[in-house]
N, CA, C and O of each residue as an XYZ file, in Angstrom:
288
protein
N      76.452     27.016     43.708
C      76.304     28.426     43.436
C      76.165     29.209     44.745
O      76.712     30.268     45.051
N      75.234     28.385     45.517
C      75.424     29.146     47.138
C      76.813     29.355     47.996
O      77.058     30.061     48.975
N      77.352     28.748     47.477
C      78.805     28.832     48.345
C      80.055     29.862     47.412
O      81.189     30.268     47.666
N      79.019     29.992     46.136
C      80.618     31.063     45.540
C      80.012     32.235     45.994
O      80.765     33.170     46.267
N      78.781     32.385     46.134
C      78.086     33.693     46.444
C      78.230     33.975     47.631
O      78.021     35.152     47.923
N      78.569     33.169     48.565
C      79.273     33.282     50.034
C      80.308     33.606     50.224
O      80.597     34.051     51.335
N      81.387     33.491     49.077
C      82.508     33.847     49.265
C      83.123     35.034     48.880
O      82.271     35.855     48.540
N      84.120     35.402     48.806
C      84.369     36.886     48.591
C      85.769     36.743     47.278
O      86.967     36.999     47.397
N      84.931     36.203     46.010
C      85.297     35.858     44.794
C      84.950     36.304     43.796
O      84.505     35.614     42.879
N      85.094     37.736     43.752
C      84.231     38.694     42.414
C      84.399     38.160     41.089
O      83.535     38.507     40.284
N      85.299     37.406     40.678
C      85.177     36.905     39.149
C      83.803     35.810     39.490
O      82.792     35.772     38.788
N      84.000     35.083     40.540
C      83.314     34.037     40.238
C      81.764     34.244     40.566
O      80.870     33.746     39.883
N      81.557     35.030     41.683
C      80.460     35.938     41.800
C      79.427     36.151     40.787
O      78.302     35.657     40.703
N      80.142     37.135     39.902
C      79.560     37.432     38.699
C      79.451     36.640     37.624
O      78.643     36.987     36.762
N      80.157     35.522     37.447
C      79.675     34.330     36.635
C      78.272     33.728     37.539
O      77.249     33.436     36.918
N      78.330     33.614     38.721
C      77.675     32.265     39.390
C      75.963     33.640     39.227
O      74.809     33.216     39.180
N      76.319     35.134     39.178
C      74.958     35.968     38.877
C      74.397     36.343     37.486
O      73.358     36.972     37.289
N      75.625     35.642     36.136
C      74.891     35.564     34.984
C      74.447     34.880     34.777
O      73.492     34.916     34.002
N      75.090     33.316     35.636
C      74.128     32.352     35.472
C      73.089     31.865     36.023
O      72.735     30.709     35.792
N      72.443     32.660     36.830
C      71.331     32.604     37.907
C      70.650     33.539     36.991
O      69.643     32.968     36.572
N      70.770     34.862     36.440
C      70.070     35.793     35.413
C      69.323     35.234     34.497
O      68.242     35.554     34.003
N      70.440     33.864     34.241
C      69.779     33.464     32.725
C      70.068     31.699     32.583
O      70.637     30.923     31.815
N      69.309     31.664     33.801
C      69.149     29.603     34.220
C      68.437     29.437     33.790
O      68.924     28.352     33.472
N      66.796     29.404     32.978
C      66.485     28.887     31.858
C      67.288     28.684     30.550
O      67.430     27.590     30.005
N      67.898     30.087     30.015
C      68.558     29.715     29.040
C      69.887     28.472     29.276
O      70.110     27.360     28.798
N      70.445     29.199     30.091
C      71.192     28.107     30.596
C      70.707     26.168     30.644
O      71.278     25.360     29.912
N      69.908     25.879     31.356
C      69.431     24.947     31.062
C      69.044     24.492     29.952
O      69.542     23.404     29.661
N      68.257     24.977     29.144
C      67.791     24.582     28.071
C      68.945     24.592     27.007
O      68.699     23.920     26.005
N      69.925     25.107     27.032
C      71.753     24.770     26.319
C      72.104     23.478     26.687
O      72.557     22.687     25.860
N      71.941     23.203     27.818
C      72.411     22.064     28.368
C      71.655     20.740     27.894
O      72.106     19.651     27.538
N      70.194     21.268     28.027
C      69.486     19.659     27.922
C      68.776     19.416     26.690
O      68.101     18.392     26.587
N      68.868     20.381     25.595
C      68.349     20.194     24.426
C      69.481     19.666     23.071
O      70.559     20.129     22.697
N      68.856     18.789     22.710
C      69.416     17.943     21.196
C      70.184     19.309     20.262
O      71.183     19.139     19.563
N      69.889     19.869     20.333
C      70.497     21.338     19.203
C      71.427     21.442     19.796
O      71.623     21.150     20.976
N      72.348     22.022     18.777
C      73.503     22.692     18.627
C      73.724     23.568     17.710
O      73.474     23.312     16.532
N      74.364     25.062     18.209
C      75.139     25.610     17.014
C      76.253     26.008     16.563
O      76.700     27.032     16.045
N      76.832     24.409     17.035
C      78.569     24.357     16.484
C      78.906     24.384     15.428
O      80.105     24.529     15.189
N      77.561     24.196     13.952
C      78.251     23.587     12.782
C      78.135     25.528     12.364
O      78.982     25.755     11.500
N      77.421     26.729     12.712
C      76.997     27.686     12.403
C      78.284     28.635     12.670
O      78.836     29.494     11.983
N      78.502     28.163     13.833
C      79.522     28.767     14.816
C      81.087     28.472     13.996
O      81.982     29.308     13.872
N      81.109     26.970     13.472
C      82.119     27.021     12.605
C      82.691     27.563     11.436
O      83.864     27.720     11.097
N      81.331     27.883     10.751
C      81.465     28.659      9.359
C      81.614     30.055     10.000
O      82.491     30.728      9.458
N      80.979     30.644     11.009
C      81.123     32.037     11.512
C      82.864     32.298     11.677
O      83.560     33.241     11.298
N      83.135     31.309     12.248
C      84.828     30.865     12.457
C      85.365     30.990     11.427
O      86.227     31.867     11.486
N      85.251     30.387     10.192
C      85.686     30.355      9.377
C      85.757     31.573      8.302
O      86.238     31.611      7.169
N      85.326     32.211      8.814
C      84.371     33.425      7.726
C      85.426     34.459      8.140
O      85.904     35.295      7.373
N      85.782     34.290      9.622
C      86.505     35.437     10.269
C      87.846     35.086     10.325
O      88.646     35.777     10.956
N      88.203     33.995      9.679
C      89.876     33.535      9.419
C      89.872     34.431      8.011
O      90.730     35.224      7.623
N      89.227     34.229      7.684
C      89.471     33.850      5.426
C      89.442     35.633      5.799
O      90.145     36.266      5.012
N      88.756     36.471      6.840
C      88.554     37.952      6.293
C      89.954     38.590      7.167
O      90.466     39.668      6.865
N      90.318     37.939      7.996
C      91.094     38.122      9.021
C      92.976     37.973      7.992
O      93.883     38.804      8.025
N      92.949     36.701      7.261
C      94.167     36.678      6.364
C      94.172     38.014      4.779
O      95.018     38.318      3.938
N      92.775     38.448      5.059
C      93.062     39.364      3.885
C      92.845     40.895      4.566
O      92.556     41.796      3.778
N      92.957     41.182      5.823
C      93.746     42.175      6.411
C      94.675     42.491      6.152
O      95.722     41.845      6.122
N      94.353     44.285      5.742
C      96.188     44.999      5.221
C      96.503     44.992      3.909
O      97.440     45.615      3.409
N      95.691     44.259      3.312
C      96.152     43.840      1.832
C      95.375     45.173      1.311
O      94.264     45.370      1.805
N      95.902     46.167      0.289
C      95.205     47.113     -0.526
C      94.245     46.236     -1.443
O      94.343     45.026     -1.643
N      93.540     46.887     -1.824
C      92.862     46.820     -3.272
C      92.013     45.389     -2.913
O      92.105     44.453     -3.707
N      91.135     45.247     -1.617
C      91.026     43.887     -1.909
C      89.555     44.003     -2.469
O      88.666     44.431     -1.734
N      89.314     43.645     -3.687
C      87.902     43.881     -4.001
C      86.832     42.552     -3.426
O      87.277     41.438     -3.150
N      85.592     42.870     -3.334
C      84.834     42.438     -2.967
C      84.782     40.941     -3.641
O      85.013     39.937     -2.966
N      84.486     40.896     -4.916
C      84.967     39.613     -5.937
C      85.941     38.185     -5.671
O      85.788     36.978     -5.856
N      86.886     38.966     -5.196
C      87.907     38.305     -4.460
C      87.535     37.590     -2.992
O      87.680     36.377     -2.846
N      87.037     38.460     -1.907
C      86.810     38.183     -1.296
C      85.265     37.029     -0.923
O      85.060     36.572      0.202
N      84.552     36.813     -1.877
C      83.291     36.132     -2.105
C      84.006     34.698     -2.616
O      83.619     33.740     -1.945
N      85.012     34.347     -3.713
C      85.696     33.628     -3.979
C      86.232     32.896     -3.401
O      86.301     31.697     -3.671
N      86.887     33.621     -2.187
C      87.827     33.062     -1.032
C      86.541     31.940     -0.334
O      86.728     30.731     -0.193
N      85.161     32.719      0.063
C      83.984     32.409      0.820
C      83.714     31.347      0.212
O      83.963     30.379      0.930
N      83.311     31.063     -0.802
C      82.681     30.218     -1.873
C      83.433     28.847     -1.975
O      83.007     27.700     -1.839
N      84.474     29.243     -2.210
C      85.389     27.921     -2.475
C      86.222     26.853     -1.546
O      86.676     25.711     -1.609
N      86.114     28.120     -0.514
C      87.340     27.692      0.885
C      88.364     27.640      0.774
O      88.694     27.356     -0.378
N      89.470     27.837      1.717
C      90.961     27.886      1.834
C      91.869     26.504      1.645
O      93.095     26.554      1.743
């Protein structure tokens, strides 16, 4: 991290100063048993199923809970 901050690399700069901002959190992502990939997947998933019923008129709510409920 000392050497990107030495250099004259503004993308990387500002990564190497969010992650100095927030190196506890950072760490503790890294070295703890948790994860929230399986959360992150349904979030994923949530935003496909609403994302394919873009544009469509009339989409009632009913429909769209159905789609949620059952899966694609």
């Amino acid at each position: 991290m000392e050497r990107v901050l030495a250099d004259d690399l503004p993308a990387l700069r500002s990564l190497v100063s969010g992650l100095q901002r927030d190196f506890d959190a950072v760490t503790a992502s890294l070295s703890t048993p948790w994860s929230s990939g399986q959360v992150e997947g349904h979030v994923t998933r949530l935003k496909l199923i609403k994302r394919m019923a873009y544009g469509r008129a009339d989409l009632d709510l009913d429909l769209l809970r159905q789609r949620v409920l059952l899966g694609p």
